[in-house]
Every structure is written in C-alpha cells, then in structure tokens.
C-alpha positions, 0 to 999 in steps of 0.5 A: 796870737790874737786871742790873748788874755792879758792883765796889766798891774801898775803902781808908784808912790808920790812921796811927800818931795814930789807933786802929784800931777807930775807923777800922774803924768809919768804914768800916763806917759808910760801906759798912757790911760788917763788918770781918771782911772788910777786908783789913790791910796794914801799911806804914811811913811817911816817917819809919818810923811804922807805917801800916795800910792798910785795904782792902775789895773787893766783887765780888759783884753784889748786894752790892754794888748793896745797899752803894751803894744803902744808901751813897747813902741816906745820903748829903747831897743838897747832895753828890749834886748837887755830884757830878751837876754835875761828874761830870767831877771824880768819873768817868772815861771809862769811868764809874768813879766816884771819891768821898772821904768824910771819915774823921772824919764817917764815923766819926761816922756822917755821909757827906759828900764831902771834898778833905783827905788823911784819907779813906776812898775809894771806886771804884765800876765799873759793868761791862757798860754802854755810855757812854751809858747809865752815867749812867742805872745811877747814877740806878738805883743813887741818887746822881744825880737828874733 
C-alpha cells in the first residue's frame, strides 16, 4: 500500500463574523500546512457580506499520505467508527471520502466530525486502486480499523 496516489481538497468560508486568522488556524490544525499555501478568494454573500473562501489542494503523494496519517491520529475513535459503519454516508462510489470537521473545535485543536454548515471539509481521493481494495488503502492510511 506504499505506492498510493492520493489527493487532498480542502475548503472553508470566513464569513464576515469571523476573523480570518483564527480561521486559517482551524485549518492548520486540522492538516496542518501552513497557511501560506492556502489559496484566498473572496466572494460576496446573499446580503452583499464579504465571504472568504479558503482553500487548500494537496497533490503530491507524500504529503499528503503524511497529512492524513497525522489527520487520522488525531482524530476521536467514536468518529472513526461512525465513519467505518456507515461509510456509505462519508464515501462515493469511487471511494472518495468526504469528512467535515467542525470549524470551532478545529480551532481549538480538536478533530471531531460535524452535519452543521460551519465546517472545514476535507475530499480525500485515493487514485490508482480498485474498489475492492479502498477500504484496505484507508486502514493503511489509519481511519478504518478491524
């Protein structure tokens, strides 16, 4: 499982209530690259309230299988095996995994899974394995356990 091609996709919003720093900082907590590499775009709300959207793409294999191994370390076993036992509502068809962490907890350094709207998210792809065999890259990688 060493020969893994995988790709990481990573986004937020920084409404206009929030401060920016701080939300730079739930995201480093949670992949932890430095912000220098996230990507800025600002946008404009329903109302007209300025929104930035944050966003991080890692595409070189080590990094990122190091960035998901340190990810799932530091993740709550009661959330890895909400994910495990119903890995149909975290993963696609084609086994991209889909996980949202709760913004303010990130922040304060702690990874836990969350269904409200102020989330970081994070699209995990694992490139280059068959079907069968995705649920054993993720073992490899640490989220799922026997």
């Amino acid at each position: 499982m060493t020969d893994l091609k995988v790709k990481i996709k990573v986004e937020t919003f920084c409404h206009a209530t929030e401060d920016l720093n701080k939300v730079l900082k739930s995201i480093q907590n949670v992949i932890g690259l430095e912000p220098q590499k996230y990507k800025l775009s600002k946008l404009l709300g329903h109302w007209k309230n300025p929104i930035i959207h944050v966003y991080v793409e890692i595409n070189e294999e080590e990094e990122a299988i190091s960035i998901l191994k340190n990810l799932f370390s530091k993740m709550d076993e009661k959330d890895k095996k909400i994910i495990f036992h119903n890995k149909e509502l975290y993963m696609d068809e084609q086994g991209k995994m889909y996980l949202r962490f709760d913004k303010q907890e990130a922040y304060n350094g702690r990874l836990m899974l969350s269904s409200s709207d102020d989330i970081i998210k994070v699209v995990i792809q694992i490139q280059n394995v068959r079907k069968e065999k995705i649920i054993e890259a993720y073992k490899y990688l640490g989220i799922f356990h026997e």
